[in-house]
C-alpha positions as CSV (number, residue, x, y, z in Angstrom):
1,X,3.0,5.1,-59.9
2,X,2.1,2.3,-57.3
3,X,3.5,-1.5,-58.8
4,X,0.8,-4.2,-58.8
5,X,2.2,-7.8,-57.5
6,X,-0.8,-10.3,-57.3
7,X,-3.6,-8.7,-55.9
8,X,-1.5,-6.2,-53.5
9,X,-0.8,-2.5,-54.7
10,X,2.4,-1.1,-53.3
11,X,2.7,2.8,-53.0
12,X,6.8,2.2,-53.8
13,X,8.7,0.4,-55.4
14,X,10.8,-2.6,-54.2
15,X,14.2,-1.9,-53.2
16,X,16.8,-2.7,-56.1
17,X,19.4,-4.6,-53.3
18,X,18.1,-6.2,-50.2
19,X,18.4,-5.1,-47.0
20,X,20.6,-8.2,-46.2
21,X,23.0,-9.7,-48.6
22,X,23.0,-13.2,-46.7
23,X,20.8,-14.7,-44.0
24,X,23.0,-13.3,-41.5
25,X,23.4,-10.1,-40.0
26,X,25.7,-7.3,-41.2
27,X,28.8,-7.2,-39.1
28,X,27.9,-3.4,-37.5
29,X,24.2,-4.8,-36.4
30,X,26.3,-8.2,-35.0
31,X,28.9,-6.2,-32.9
32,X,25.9,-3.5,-31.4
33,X,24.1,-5.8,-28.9
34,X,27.7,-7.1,-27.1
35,X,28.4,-3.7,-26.8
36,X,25.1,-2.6,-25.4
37,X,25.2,-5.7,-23.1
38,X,28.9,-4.5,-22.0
39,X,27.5,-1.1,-21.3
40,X,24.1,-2.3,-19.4
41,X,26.0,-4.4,-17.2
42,X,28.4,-2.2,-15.7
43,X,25.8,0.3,-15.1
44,X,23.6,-1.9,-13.1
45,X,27.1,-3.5,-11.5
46,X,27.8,0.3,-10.5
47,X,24.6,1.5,-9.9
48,X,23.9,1.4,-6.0
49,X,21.2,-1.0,-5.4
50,X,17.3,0.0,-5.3
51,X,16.5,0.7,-1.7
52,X,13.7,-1.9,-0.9
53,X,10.8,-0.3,2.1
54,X,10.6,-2.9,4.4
55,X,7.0,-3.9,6.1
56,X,7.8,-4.3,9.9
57,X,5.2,-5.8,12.6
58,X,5.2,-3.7,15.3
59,X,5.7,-5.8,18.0
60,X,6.5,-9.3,15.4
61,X,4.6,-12.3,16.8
62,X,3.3,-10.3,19.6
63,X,1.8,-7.5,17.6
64,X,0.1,-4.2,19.1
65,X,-1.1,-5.1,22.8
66,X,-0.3,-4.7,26.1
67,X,2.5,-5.9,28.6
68,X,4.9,-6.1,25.2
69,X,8.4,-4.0,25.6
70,X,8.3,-1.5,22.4
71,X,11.4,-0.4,23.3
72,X,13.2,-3.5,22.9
73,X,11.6,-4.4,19.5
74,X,12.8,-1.1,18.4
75,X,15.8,-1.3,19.6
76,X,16.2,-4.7,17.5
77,X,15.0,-2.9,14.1
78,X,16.6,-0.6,11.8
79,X,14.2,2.0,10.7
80,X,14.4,3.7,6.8
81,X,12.5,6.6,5.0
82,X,9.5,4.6,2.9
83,X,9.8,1.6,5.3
84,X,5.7,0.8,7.0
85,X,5.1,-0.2,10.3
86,X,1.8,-2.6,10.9
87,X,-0.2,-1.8,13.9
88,X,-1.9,-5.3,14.1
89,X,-4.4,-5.2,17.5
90,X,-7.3,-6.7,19.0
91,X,-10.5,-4.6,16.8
92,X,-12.3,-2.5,19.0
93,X,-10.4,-3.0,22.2
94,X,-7.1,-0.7,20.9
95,X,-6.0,1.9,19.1
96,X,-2.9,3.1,17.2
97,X,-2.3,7.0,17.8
98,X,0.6,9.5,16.6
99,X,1.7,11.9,19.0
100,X,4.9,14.4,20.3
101,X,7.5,13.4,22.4
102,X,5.6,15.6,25.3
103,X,2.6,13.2,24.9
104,X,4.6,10.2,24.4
105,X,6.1,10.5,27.4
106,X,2.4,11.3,29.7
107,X,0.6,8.7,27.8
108,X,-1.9,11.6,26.3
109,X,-3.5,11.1,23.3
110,X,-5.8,14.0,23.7
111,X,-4.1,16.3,21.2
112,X,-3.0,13.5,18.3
113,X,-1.4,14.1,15.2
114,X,-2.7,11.1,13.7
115,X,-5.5,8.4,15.4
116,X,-6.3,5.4,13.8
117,X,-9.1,3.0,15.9
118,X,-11.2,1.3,12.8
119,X,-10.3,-2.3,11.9
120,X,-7.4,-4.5,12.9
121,X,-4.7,-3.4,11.0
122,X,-3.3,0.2,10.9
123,X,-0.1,0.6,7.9
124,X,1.9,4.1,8.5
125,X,4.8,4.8,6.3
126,X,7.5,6.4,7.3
127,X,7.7,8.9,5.1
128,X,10.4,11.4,6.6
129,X,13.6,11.2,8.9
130,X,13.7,11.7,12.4
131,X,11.6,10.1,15.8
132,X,7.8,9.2,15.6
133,X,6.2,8.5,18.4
134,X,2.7,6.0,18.9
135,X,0.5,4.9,22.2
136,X,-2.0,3.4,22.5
137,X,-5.0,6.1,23.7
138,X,-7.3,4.1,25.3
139,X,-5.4,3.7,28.8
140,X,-2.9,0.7,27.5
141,X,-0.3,3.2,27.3
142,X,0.7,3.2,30.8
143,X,1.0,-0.8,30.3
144,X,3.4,-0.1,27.6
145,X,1.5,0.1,24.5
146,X,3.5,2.7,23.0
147,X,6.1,3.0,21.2
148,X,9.2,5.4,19.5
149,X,11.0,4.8,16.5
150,X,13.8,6.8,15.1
151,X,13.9,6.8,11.0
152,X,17.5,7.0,9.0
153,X,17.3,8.5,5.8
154,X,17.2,5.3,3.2
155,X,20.7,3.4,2.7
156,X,22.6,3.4,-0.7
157,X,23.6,-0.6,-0.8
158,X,22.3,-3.1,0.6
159,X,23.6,-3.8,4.6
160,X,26.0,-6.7,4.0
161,X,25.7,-8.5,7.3
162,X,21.9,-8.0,7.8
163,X,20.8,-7.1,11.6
164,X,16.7,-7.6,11.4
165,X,14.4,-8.6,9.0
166,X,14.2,-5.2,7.6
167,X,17.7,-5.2,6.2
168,X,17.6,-8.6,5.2
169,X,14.7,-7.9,2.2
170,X,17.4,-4.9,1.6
171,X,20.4,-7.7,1.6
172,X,17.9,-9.6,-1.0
173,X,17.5,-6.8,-3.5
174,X,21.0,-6.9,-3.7
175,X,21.5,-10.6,-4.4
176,X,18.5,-10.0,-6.7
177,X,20.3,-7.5,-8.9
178,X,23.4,-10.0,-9.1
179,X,21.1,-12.9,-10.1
180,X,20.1,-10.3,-13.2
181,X,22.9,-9.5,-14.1
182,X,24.1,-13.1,-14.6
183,X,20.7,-13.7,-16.3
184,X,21.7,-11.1,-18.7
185,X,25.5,-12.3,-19.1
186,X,23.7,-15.8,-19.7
187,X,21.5,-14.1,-22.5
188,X,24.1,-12.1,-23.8
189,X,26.5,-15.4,-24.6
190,X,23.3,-17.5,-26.5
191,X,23.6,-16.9,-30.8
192,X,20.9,-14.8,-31.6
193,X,18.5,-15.9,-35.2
194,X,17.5,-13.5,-37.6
């Protein structure tokens, strides 16, 4: 039968001994989150670090154009499975196409795997390991619009003497994690209220 305490109708009774004998808590529920916090912190110390994709310029300041040696900006660049190049050209004027090694090597775009000419901007991800291969289809190839990257499958940690901007933001993840987990350590020493 439900109890009736001013104006509210209960469908139980009350219990006969509160949850909580004092304000505090109960020792077990006091000892859990140090524990936990213990626990959570050396699997995130352990754990290797999230692999961040990098967005990489093709060509940095220079961007997609002509007289620009590809080669050497590759050569400067680490590239990683989920990392996206940025084909940034004149609009209208150039074009960003994928081809084989055969075709990279004649300038042909005629039998593309991929050709991208709208707008300014073209993003690709790399979404797979091994060499991709881009030129330009509109005759700036043979001024050396083109361009051959070879992908590595994404690293573990973080490099720890970052080479390019690419494994720099990789380097920062890292640092990132250690800044949460001293966040956490920070939390996990304040007295918590009940």
């Amino acid at each position: 039968m439900p109890v009736s305490f001013t104006n509210s109708t209960f469908p139980f009774q009350p219990a006969a001994t509160p949850l909580f004998r004092s304000a505090s808590r109960p020792p077990e529920i006091m000892a859990t989150p140090p524990r936990l916090l213990v626990v959570v912190l050396l699997l995130l110390a352990t754990a290797p670090a999230l692999s961040v994709a990098a967005k990489l310029v093709v060509g940095d300041r220079k961007r997609w154009a002509p007289n620009v040696n590809y080669t050497d900006w590759a050569d400067r660049h680490e590239f990683y499975v989920g990392d996206w190049l940025d084909f940034e050209y004149e609009k209208d004027r150039y074009d960003v196409v994928q081809v084989n090694e055969t075709a990279y090597a004649r300038c042909d775009g005629s039998s593309p795997i991929l050709s991208y000419s709208r707008g300014h901007n073209f993003p690709f991800q790399l979404n797979r390991t091994g060499r991709f291969y881009f030129i330009c289809s509109r005759g700036y190839c043979w001024n050396g619009m083109k361009v051959s990257v070879l992908v590595q499958p994404a690293p573990l940690p973080p490099a720890m003497a970052p080479s390019s901007h690419a494994s720099r933001a990789r380097a920062a993840a890292g640092v990132w994690r250690w800044v949460g987990l001293a966040a956490l350590l920070l939390l996990g020493s304040l007295p918590f209220r009940v």
